[in-house]
VEXROLO-161552 format. One record per residue: x, y, z of N, C-alpha, C in turn. Coordinates in nm, 3 decimals. Layout:
N
n_c1 X	n_c2 Y	n_c3 Z	ca_c1 X	ca_c2 Y	ca_c3 Z	c_c1 X	c_c2 Y	c_c3 Z
...
END
This chain:
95
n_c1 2.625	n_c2 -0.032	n_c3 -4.672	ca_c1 2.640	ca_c2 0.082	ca_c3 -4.582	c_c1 2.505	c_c2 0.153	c_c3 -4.569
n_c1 2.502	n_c2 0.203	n_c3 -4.432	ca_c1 2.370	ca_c2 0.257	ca_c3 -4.458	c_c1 2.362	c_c2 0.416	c_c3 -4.467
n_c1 2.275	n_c2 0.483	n_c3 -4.510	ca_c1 2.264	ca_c2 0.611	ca_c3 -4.571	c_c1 2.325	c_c2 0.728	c_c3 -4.454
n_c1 2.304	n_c2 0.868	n_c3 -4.521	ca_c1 2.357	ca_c2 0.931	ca_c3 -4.400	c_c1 2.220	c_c2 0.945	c_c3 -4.355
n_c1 2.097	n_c2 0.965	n_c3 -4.406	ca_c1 1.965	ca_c2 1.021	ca_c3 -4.333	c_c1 1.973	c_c2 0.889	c_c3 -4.215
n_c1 1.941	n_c2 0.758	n_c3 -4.305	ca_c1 1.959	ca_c2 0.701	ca_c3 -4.193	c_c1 2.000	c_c2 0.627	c_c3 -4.069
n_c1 2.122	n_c2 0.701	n_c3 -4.066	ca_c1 2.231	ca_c2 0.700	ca_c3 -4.002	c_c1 2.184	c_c2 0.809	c_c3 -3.866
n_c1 2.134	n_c2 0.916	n_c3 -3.926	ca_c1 2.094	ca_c2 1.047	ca_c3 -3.872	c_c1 1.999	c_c2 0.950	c_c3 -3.772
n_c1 1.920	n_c2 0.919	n_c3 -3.820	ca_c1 1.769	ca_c2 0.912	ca_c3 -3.781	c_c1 1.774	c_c2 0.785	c_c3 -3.667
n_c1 1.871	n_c2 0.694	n_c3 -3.669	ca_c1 1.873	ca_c2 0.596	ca_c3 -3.555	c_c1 1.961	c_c2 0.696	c_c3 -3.457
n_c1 2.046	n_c2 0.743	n_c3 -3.507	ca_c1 2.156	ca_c2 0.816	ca_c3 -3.347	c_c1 2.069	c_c2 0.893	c_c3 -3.292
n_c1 1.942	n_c2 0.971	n_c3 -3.345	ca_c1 1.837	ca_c2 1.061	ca_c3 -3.296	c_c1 1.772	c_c2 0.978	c_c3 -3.197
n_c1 1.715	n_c2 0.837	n_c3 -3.221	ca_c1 1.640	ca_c2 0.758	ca_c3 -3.186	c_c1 1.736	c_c2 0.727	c_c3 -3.022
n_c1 1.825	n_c2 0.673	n_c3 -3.098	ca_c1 1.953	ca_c2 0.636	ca_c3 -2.952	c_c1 1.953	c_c2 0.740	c_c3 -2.843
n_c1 1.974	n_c2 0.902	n_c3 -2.905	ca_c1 2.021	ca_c2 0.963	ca_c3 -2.798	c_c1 1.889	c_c2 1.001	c_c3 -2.672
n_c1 1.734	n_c2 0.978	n_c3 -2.787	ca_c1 1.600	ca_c2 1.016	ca_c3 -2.752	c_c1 1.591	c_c2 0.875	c_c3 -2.590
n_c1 1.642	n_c2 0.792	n_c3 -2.635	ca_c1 1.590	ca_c2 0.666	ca_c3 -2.545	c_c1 1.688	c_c2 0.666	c_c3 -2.443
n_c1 1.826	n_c2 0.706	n_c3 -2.494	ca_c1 1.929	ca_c2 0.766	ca_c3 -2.359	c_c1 1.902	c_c2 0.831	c_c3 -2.224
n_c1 1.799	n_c2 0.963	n_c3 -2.308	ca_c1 1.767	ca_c2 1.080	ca_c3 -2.234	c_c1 1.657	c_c2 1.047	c_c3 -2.134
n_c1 1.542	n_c2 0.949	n_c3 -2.209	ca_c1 1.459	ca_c2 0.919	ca_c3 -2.134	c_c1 1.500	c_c2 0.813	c_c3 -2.002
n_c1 1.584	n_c2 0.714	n_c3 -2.037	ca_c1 1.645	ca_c2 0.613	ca_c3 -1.938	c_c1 1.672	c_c2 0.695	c_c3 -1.842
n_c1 1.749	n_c2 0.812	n_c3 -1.802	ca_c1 1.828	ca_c2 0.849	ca_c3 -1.753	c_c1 1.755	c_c2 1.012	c_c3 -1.665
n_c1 1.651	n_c2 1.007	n_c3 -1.683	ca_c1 1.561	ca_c2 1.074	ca_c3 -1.681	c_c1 1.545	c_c2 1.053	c_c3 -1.521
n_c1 1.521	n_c2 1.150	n_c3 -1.417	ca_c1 1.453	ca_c2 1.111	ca_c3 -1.251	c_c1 1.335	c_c2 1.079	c_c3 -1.259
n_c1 1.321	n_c2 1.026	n_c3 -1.184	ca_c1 1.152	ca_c2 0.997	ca_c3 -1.121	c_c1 1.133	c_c2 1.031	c_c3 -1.007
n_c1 0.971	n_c2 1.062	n_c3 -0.968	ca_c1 0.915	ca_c2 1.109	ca_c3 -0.866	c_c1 0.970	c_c2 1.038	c_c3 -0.806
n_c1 1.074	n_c2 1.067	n_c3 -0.661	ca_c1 1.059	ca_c2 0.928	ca_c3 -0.549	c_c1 0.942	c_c2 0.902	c_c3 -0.466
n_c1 0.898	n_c2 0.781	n_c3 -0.432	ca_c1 0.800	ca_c2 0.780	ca_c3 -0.335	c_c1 0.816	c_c2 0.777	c_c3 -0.217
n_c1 0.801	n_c2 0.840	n_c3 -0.150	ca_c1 0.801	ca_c2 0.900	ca_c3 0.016	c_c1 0.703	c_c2 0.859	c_c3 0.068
n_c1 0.759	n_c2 0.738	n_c3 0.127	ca_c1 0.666	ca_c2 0.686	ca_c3 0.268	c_c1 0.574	c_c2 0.798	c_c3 0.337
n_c1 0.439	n_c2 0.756	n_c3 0.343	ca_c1 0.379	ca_c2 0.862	ca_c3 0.404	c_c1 0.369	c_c2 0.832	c_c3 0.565
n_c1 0.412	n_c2 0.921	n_c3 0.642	ca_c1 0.393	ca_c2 0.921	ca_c3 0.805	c_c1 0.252	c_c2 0.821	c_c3 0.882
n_c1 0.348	n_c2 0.726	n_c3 0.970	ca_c1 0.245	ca_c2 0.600	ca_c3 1.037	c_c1 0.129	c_c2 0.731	c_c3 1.080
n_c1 0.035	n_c2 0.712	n_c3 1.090	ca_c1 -0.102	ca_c2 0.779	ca_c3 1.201	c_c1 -0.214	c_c2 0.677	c_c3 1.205
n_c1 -0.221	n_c2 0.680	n_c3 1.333	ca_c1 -0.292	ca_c2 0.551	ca_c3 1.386	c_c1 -0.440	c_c2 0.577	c_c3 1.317
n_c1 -0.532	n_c2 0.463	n_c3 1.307	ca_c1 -0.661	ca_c2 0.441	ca_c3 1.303	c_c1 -0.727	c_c2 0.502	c_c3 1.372
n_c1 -0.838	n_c2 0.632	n_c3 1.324	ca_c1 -0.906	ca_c2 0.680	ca_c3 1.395	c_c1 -1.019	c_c2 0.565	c_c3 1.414
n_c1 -1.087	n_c2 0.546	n_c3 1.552	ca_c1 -1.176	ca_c2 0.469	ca_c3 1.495	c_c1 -1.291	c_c2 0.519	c_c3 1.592
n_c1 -1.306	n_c2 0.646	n_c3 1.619	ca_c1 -1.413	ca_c2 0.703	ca_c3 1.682	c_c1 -1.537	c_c2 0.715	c_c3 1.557
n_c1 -1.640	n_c2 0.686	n_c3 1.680	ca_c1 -1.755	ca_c2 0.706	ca_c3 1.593	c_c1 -1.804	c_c2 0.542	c_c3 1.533
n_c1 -1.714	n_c2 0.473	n_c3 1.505	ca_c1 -1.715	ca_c2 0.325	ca_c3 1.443	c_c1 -1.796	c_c2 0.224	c_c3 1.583
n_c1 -1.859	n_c2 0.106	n_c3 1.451	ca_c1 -1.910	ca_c2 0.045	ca_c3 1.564	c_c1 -1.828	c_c2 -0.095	c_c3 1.596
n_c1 -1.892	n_c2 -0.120	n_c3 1.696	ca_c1 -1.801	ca_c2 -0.234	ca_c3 1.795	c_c1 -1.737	c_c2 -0.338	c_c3 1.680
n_c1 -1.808	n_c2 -0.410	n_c3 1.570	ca_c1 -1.787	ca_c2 -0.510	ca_c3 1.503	c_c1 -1.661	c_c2 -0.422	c_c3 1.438
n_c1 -1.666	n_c2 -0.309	n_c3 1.358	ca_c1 -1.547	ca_c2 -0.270	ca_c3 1.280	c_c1 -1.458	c_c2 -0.256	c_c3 1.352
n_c1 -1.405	n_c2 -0.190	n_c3 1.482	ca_c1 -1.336	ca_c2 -0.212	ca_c3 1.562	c_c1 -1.281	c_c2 -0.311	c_c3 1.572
n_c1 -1.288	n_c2 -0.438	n_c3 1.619	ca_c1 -1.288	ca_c2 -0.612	ca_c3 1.674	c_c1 -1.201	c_c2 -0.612	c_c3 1.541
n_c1 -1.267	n_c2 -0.565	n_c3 1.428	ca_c1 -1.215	ca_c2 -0.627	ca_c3 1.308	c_c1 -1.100	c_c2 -0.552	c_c3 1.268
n_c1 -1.062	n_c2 -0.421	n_c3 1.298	ca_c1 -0.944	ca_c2 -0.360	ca_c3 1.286	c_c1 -0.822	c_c2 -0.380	c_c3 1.373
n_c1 -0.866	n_c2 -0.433	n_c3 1.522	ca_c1 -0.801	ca_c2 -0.475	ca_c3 1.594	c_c1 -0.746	c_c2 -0.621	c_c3 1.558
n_c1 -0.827	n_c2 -0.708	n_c3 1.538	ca_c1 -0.788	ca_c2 -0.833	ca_c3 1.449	c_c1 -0.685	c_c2 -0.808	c_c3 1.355
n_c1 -0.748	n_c2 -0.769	n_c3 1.265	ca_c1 -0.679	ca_c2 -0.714	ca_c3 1.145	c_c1 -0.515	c_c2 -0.687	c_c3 1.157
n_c1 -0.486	n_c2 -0.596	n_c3 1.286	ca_c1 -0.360	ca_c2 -0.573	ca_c3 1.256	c_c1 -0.271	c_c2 -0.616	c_c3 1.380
n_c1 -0.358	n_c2 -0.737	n_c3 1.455	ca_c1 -0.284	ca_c2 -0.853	ca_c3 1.516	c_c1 -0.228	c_c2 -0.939	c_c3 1.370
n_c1 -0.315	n_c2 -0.944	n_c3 1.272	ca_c1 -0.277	ca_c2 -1.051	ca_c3 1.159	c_c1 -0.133	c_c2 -0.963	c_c3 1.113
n_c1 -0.140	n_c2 -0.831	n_c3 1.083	ca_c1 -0.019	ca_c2 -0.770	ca_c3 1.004	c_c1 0.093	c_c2 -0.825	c_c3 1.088
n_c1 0.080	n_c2 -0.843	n_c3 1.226	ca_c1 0.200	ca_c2 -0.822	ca_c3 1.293	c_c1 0.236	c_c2 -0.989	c_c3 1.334
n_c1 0.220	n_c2 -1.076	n_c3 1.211	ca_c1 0.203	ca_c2 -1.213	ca_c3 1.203	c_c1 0.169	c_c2 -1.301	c_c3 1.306
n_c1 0.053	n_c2 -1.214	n_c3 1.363	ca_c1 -0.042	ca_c2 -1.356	ca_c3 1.484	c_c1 -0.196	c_c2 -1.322	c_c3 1.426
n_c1 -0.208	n_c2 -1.434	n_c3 1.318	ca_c1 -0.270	ca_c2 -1.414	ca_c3 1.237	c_c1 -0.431	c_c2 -1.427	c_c3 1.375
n_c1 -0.493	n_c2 -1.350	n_c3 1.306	ca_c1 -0.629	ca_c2 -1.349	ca_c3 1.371	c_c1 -0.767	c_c2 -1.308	c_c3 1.321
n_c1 -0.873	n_c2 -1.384	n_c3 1.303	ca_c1 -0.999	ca_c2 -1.376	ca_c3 1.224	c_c1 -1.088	c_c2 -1.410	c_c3 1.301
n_c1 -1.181	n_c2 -1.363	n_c3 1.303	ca_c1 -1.325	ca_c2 -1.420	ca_c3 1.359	c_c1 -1.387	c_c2 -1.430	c_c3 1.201
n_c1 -1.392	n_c2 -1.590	n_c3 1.152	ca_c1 -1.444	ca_c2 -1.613	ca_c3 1.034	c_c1 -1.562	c_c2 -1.635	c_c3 0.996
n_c1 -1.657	n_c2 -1.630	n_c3 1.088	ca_c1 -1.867	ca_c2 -1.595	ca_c3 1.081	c_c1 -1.826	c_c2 -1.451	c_c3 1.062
n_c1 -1.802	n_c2 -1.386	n_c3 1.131	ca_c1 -1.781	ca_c2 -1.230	ca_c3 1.115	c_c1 -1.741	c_c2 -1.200	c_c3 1.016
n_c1 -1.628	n_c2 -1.228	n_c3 0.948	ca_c1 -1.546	ca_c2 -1.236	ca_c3 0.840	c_c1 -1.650	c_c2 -1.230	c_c3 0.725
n_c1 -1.732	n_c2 -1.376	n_c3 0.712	ca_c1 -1.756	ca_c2 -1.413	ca_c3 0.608	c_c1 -1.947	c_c2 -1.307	c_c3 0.621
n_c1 -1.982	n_c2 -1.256	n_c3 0.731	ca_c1 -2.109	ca_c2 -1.246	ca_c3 0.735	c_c1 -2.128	c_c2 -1.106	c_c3 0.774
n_c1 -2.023	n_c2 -1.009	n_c3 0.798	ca_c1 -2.041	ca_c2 -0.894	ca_c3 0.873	c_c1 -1.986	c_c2 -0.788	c_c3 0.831
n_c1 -2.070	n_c2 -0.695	n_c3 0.738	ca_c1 -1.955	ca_c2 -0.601	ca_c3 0.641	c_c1 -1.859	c_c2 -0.534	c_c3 0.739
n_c1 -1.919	n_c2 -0.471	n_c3 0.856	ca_c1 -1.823	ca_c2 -0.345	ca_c3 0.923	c_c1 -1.695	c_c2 -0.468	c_c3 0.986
n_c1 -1.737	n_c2 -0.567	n_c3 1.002	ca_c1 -1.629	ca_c2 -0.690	ca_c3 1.068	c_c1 -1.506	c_c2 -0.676	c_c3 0.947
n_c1 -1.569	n_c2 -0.711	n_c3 0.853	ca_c1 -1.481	ca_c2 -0.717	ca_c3 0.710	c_c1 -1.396	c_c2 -0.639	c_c3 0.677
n_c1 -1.459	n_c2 -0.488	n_c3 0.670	ca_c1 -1.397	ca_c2 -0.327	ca_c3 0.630	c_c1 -1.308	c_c2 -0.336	c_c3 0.726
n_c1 -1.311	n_c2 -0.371	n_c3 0.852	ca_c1 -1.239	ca_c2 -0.274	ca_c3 0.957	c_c1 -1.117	c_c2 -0.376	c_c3 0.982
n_c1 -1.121	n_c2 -0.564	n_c3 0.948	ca_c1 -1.021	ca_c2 -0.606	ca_c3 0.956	c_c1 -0.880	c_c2 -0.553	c_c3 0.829
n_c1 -0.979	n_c2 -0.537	n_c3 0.683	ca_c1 -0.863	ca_c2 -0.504	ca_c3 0.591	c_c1 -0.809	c_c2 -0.396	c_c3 0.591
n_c1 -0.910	n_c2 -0.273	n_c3 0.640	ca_c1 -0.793	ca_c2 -0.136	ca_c3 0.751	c_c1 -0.731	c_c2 -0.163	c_c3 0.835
n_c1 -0.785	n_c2 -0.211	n_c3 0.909	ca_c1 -0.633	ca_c2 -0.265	ca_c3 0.985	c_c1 -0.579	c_c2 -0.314	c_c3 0.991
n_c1 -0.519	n_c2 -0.425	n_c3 0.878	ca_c1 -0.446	ca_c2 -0.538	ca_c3 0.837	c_c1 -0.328	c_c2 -0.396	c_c3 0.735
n_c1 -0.407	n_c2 -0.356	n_c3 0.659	ca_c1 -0.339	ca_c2 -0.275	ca_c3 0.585	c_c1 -0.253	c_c2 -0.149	c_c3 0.638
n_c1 -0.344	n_c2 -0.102	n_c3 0.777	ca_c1 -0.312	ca_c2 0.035	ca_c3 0.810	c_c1 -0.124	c_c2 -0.041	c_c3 0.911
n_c1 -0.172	n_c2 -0.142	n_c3 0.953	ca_c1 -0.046	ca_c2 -0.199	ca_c3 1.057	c_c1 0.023	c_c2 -0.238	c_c3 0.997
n_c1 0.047	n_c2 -0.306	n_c3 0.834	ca_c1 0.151	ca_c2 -0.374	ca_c3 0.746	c_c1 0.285	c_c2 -0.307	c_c3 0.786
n_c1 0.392	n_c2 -0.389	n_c3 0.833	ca_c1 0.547	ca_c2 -0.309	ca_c3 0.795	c_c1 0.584	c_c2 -0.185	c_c3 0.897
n_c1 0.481	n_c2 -0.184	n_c3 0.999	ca_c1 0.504	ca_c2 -0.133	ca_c3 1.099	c_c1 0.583	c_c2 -0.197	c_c3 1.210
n_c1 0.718	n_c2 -0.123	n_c3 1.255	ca_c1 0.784	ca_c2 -0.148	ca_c3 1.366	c_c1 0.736	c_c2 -0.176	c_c3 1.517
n_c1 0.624	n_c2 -0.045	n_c3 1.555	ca_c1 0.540	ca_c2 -0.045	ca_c3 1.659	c_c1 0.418	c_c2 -0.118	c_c3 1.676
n_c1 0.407	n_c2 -0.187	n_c3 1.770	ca_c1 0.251	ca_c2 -0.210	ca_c3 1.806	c_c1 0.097	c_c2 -0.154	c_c3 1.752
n_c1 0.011	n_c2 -0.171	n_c3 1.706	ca_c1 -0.089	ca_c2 -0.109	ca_c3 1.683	c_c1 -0.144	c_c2 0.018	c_c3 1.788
n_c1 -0.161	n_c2 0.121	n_c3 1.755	ca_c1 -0.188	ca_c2 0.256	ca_c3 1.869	c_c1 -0.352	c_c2 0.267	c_c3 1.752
n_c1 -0.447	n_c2 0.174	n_c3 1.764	ca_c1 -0.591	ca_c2 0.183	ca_c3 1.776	c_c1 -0.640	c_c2 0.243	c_c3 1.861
n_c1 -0.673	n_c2 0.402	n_c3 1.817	ca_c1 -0.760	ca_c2 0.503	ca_c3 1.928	c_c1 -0.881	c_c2 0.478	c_c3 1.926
n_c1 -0.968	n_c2 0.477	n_c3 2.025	ca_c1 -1.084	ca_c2 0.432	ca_c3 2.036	c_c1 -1.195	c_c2 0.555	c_c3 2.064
END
């Protein structure tokens, strides 16, 4: 049989890991679509954000010299691959 302390000391443990299970969590709340600003940006990051989130919307699309050779080409396809993911609507890229 086991003691009363530690008897005590696991139901403490039990009710401690209960409380925490059962505990809320922050929910995460989708944050509101807002399109790509892309004023001010130059032509290559553009091309590449526009690309970019032709690919999200599964017509996949790369210009791959650009891709592989052109940072603002690069940056602006994975913003806009990312910014269009799981979006219902069309891309609204303001220019």
């Amino acid at each position: 049989m086991l003691k009363s302390k530690t008897k005590k000391t696991i139901l403490f443990i039990s009710f401690f890991i209960f409380l925490t299970a059962c505990s809320s969590s922050k929910k995460n709340t989708p944050q509101p679509y807002t399109p790509l600003n892309l004023k001010g940006q130059s032509a290559s990051f553009i091309s590449g954000a526009k690309d970019g989130c032709d690919t999200a919307y599964l017509n996949y699309k790369k210009d791959h010299k650009a891709f592989n050779n052109d940072f603002q080409y690069n940056k602006g396809w994975w913003i806009g691959r990312r910014s269009c993911e799981g979006r219902e609507i069309f891309y609204d890229l303001e220019e």
